[in-house]
C-alpha positions in Angstrom: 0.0 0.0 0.0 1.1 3.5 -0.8 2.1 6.2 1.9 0.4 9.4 2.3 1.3 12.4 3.7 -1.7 14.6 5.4 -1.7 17.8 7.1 -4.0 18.6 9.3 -5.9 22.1 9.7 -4.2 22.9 13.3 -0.6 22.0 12.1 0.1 18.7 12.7 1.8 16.8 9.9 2.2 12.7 9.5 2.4 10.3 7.2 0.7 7.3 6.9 -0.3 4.2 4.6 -3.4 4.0 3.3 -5.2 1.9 0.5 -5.7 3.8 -3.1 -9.8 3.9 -2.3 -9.1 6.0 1.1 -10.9 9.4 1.0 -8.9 12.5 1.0 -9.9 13.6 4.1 -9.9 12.2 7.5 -9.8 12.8 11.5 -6.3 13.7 12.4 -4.1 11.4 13.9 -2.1 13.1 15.8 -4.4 15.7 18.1 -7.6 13.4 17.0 -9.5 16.9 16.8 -9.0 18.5 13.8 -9.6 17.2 10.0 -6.6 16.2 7.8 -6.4 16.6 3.9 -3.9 13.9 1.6 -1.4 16.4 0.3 0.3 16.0 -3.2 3.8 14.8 -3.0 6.7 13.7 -5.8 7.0 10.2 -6.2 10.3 8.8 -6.0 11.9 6.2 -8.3 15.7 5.6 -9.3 17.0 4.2 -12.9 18.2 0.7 -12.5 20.7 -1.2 -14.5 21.5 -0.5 -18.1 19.4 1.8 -20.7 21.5 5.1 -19.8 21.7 7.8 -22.8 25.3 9.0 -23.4 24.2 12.7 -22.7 23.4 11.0 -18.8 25.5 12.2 -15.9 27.3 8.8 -14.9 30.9 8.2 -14.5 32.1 7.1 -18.3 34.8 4.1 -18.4 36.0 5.1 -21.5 39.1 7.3 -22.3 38.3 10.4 -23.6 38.8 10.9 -27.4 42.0 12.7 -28.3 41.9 15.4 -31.3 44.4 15.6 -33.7 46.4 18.9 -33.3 46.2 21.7 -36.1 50.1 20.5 -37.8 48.8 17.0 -37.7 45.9 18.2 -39.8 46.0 18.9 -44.0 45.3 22.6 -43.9 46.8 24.1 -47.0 43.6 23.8 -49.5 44.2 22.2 -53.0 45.7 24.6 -55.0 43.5 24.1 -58.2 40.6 22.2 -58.3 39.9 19.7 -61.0 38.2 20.9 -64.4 34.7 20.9 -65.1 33.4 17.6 -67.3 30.7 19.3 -69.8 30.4 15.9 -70.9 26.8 14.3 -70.5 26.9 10.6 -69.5 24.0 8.5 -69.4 20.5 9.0 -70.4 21.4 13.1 -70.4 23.7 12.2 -73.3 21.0 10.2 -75.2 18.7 12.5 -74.8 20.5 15.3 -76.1 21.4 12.8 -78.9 17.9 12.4 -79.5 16.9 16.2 -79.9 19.7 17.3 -81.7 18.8 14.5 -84.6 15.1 15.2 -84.8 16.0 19.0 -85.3 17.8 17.9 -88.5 14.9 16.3 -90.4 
């Protein structure tokens, strides 16, 4: 059964377990005079076992990945890049093919 915490109208605080179906309100428990209301609490719970995301806080085994430095990197661009094929390949070629023959007849 789950526990509930109740506060009474006087003050007095407790906490006790009760079945789903109790009602909300009851006779306090501690001073037996006033009425007590079930207050709203956060639930607790606690990941278990495996399923952690890697953005998680948790201590990671691994060693930490190691960058190459700037002079181990190729920086210096290509000096010219490679020339521009105008040449159609494919079904782009046969279809030029295609229109430039039917403009002759």
């Amino acid at each position: 059964m789950p526990k509930y915490d109740y506060l009474c109208s006087k003050g007095c605080r407790y906490e006790s377990e009760e079945s789903f179906g109790s009602p909300r309100e009851q006779k306090c428990k501690q001073c037996k005079k006033a009425k007590a209301i079930r207050q709203l609490n956060v639930p607790t719970f606690r990941y278990r076992g495996v399923g952690f995301y890697t953005t998680d806080t948790r201590k990671d085994n691994r060693k930490p990945e190691v960058l190459p430095t700037t002079s181990a990197r190729n920086e210096d661009p290509p000096e010219q890049w490679p020339e521009k094929d105008d040449t159609l390949h494919g079904d782009a070629a046969k279809k030029k093919q295609n229109n430039t023959s039917n403009k002759k007849k």
